[in-house]
Structure formats: C-alpha cells, structure tokens
N, C-alpha and C positions, 0 to 999 in steps of 0.2 A: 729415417728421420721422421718424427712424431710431426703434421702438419701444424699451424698456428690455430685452426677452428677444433678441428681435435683436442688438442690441448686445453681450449677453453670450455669444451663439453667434459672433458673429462674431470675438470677443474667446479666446473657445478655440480657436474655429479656427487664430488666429494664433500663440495660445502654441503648439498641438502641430505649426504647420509650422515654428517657433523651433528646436522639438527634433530633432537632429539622433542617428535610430535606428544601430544597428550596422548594418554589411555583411553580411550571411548569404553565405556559399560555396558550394559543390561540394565533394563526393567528392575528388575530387583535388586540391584546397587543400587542407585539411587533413591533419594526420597520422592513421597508420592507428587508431591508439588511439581518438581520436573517431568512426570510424566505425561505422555502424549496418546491418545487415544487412539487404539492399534498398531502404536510403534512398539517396538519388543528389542531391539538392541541401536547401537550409534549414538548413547548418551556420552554427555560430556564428565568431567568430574565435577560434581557439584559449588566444589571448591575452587574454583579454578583462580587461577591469575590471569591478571590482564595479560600477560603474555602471553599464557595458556589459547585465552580465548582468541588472539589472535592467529596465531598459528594453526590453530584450528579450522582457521576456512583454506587452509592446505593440506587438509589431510580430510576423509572421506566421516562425514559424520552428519547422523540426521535431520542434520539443522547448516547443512553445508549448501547445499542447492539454495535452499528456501533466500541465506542472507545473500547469495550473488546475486539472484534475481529478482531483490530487491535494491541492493547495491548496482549494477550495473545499469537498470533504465535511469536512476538517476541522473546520470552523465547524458542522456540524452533529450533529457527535459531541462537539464541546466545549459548544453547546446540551445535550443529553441531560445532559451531566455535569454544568452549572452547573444545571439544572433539577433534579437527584436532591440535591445536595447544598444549592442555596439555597435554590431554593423547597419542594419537598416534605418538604428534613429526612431524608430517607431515613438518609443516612450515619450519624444516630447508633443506625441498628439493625445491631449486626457482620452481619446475615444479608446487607447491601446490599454489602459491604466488595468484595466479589471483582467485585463488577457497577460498584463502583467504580473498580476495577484495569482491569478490560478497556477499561472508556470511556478512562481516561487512554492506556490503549495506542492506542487506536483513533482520538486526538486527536494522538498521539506521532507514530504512524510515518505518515502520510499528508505532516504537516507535514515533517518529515525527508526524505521522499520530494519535497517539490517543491523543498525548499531545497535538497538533492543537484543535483537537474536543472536548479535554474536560475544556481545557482555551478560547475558542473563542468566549463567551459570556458575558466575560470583560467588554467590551466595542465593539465601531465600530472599532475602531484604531485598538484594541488589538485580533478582527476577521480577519483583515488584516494582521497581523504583522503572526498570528500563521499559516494562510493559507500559506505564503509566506516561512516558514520555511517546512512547508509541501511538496511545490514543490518543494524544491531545496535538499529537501531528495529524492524526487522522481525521479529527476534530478539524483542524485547521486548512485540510483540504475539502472538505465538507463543506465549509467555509467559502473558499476560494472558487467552490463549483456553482454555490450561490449567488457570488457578487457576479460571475459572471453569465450566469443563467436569466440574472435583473439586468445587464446592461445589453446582453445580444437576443435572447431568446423566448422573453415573454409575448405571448401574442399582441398584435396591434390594437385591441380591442382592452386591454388589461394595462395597457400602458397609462400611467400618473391613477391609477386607479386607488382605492385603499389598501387592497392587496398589495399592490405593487410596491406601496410605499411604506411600507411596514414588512415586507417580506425580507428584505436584508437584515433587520434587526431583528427578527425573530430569529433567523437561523445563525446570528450569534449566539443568540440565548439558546438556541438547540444545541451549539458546539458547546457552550461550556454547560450544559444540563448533561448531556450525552457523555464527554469527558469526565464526570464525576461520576456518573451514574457507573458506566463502566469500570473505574479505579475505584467504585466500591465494592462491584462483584468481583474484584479480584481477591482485594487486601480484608476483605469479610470472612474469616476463618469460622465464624456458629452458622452461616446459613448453606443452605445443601448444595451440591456443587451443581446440580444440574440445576437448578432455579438460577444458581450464579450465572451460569450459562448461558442461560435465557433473558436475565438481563442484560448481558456481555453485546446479545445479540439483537434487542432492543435496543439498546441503547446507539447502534448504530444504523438500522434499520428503520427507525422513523426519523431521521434527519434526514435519509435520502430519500423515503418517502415526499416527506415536506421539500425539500431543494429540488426534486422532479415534477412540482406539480404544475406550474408552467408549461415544462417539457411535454408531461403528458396530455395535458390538455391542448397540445399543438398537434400532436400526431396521432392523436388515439380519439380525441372530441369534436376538435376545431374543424368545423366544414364553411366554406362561400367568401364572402368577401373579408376581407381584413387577416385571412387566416393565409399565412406562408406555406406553400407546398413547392419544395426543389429538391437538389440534392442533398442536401442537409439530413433531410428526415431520412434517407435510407441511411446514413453516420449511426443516426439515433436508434434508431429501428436495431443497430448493430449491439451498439451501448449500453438497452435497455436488456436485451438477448445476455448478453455477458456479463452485466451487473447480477440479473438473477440467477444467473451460476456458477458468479461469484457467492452467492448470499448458500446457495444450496450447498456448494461445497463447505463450506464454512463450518454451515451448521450441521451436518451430517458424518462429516471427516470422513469422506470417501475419497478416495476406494479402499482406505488403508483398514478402515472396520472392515472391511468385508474378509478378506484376508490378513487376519494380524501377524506382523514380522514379515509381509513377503515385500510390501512396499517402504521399508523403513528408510532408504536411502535414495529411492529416487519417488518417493509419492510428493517432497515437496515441489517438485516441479510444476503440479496445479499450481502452488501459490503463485507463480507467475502468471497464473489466470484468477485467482482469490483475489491479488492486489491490484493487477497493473490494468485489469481488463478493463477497468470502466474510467482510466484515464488517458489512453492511449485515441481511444474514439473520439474523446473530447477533444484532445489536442490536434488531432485533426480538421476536426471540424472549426474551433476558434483560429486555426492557423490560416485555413481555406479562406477567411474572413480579408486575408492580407495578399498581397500577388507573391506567393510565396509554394511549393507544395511539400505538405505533410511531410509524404513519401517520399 
C-alpha cells in the first residue's frame, strides 16, 4: 500500500509534467531588442503571454535568477515596514516619517524590477513600457535615499543650511530628469545604442552622485567638531564599496562579455549585487537608528 505523502508527491509530479513550460531560444531567434550583451541562449519567446511569462520563472531561463532576486528581497523590506508601522508604532513619531519613505521605496522598486523582467517579452512595445516603469521606481528610490539622507545624515554643520534646504527638492527634479532621460535612451530608435547606453547610465549615476553628497562629505571630508564618526560610517564605508560595483557591473556587463554563452543562466546572479547592494546597507543602518537589529 502506496503511503499518504507518496501519493501526494506523486500527485505533483504529475500536475508539473501536465504543465506544458515555454520554449526559451537563441540569440538568433530573437529580435535584436531582446538581446543581451554576452548572453547567447535562454531567451524567452518574444511573444509571449502573460501566462507564458509567468510560468517562466519556473522553468530555467536567462532572466530567471535575475527576477527572483529581485522579487524575493522585496518581502523583506516589506517585513521591515509592516514591522515599524504595525508592530513597533514607530510611524506615529514624524522623526520615523522619512525611514518610512525609503522602506516603501525599497519595497517599490525591487518589485517593479522583477515584474519589468518578467512581462518584458510581450512584445517590443510591452519591453518598453515595463523597462520604463522600472526606472521610475528606480527614480523613486533615488528619491526615498534622499529624503532620508536630509532628515538622518547631513553633517551638523550643513543643517537648515541652503544646501540643506533645497536638497530634497532638487532630487525630485533629478528623479523625474533622470526617469525621462533614461525612457528616452530606450524608446529612441535613430540614436546609436552605445550613446543610449550611456545615457541609460547617466541618467542614474548622477542622482546618486547628488543624493551621496552629504554622505560623502561626512566620511571622506568632514574632520573635528560637529562632524559624526561611529559605527555608521563603516555601514557606509560598506555601501559606497558596493554601490561602485554596482555601477561597474552594470556598465561593463561582466563577466558574461568576457566569456559569451558560458554565463547565460547563472551570470544573473550579480544583479543581486547590481540592484540590492546599495539598499541592504542603508537599511541597516536607518534601522540601527531604532532599538531594533538589522540582522
């Protein structure tokens, strides 16, 4: 006699051989738009259906790591936030307000980022459309690392200053400069792809530039009185390390050029260090703020 957990193993096995996954392609199926620099097989079909696209992150495909590990930190920046706001209460002190802001951003654009990747083989339209909501969550974290870089982080010397006061609203107008800028290097078909590129990569490159420079100014300038030195700045010190190799992988698409086709299926696993790196140190560090630990 067949056991009861047996049965129910056997019983899955059947339903997921029932399910019939998409086709994943080659480089040369595909149009160029979907392609990826040094990837060489694991595309999706260009066409795909929503259903397609979802059953696809069950089945092994070049853009399969990339949306889980995007999708999965989400749940645990949305932990933090339902944790500061339901259980601790925090939220009814305005001082938590902006540590508020950032978690929502840090729960926004991760999710944004895996729903882009794993809808963006729709069509060509529907690669545009998902990339575009992508940056402007990105944009919106951008955002959210600023309001809170003005309410915990500015040096004590820079506080009610001009800077100080006009820094939040400037890097709105960098979020939505930066968001357009970038949704023009995409959807800009006459200009040469590597300039688009370059805009791509500007266009988010100096908003962090601009949103760190408090930061940097605390750890890398600020010396003697007025100037904060604790555990913080090694957080930072970590942050700024992984933000720039965030930025180099990015822009270089290593390691998968060095070798094309050999990383097609697990090179996205950097983007767990492309996206998550330089919001993981922040949240620690705004959480140390509260009797609470990160870790």
């Amino acid at each position: 006699m067949v056991s009861p957990p047996c049965d129910l193993w056997c019983l899955t096995f059947t339903m997921l051989n029932l399910i019939k996954l998409p086709q994943v392609f080659n480089i040369n199926q595909v149009p160029k738009v979907f392609h990826e620099d040094g990837i060489m097989s694991g595309y999706r079909h260009p066409c795909s259906s929503a259903k397609d696209c979802v059953l696809s992150l069950f089945q092994l495909t070049n853009e399969t790591l990339n949306i889980w590990t995007h999708f999965l930190p989400t749940w645990f920046f949305l932990w933090k936030l339902l944790t500061v706001v339901l259980v601790q209460g925090y939220w009814q002190d305005p001082f938590t307000w902006p540590l508020l802001v950032f978690l929502l951003s840090c729960c926004v654009y991760p999710l944004a980022s895996s729903c882009a990747h794993t809808f963006s083989t729709m069509s060509e339209q529907a690669r545009h459309i998902c990339f575009f909501f992508d940056y402007g969550a990105l944009s919106f974290y951008s955002l959210g690392s600023a309001i809170t870089y003005s309410s915990y982080t500015f040096p004590d010397k820079w506080i009610n200053s001009t800077f100080h006061k006009y820094y939040v609203p400037m890097a709105v107008v960098n979020s939505v400069v930066s968001t357009a800028l970038a949704c023009f290097s995409r959807s800009s078909g006459k200009l040469d792809e590597k300039f688009c590129k370059c805009l791509r990569i500007m266009a988010f490159v100096y908003p962090y530039l601009f949103d760190n420079i408090p930061l940097f100014y605390r750890i890398f300038v600020c010396a003697g009185e007025g100037c904060t030195v604790n555990e913080a700045n090694t957080v930072h010190y970590q942050h700024t390390a992984l933000a720039a190799l965030t930025s180099f992988l990015f822009a270089t698409h290593l390691p998968e050029r060095l070798s094309p086709g050999s990383f097609d299926y697990i090179v996205f696993l950097c983007i767990l260090h492309r996206s998550q790196s330089s919001a993981f140190p922040r949240v620690c560090y705004f959480w140390h703020i509260f009797p609470d630990d990160c870790y």
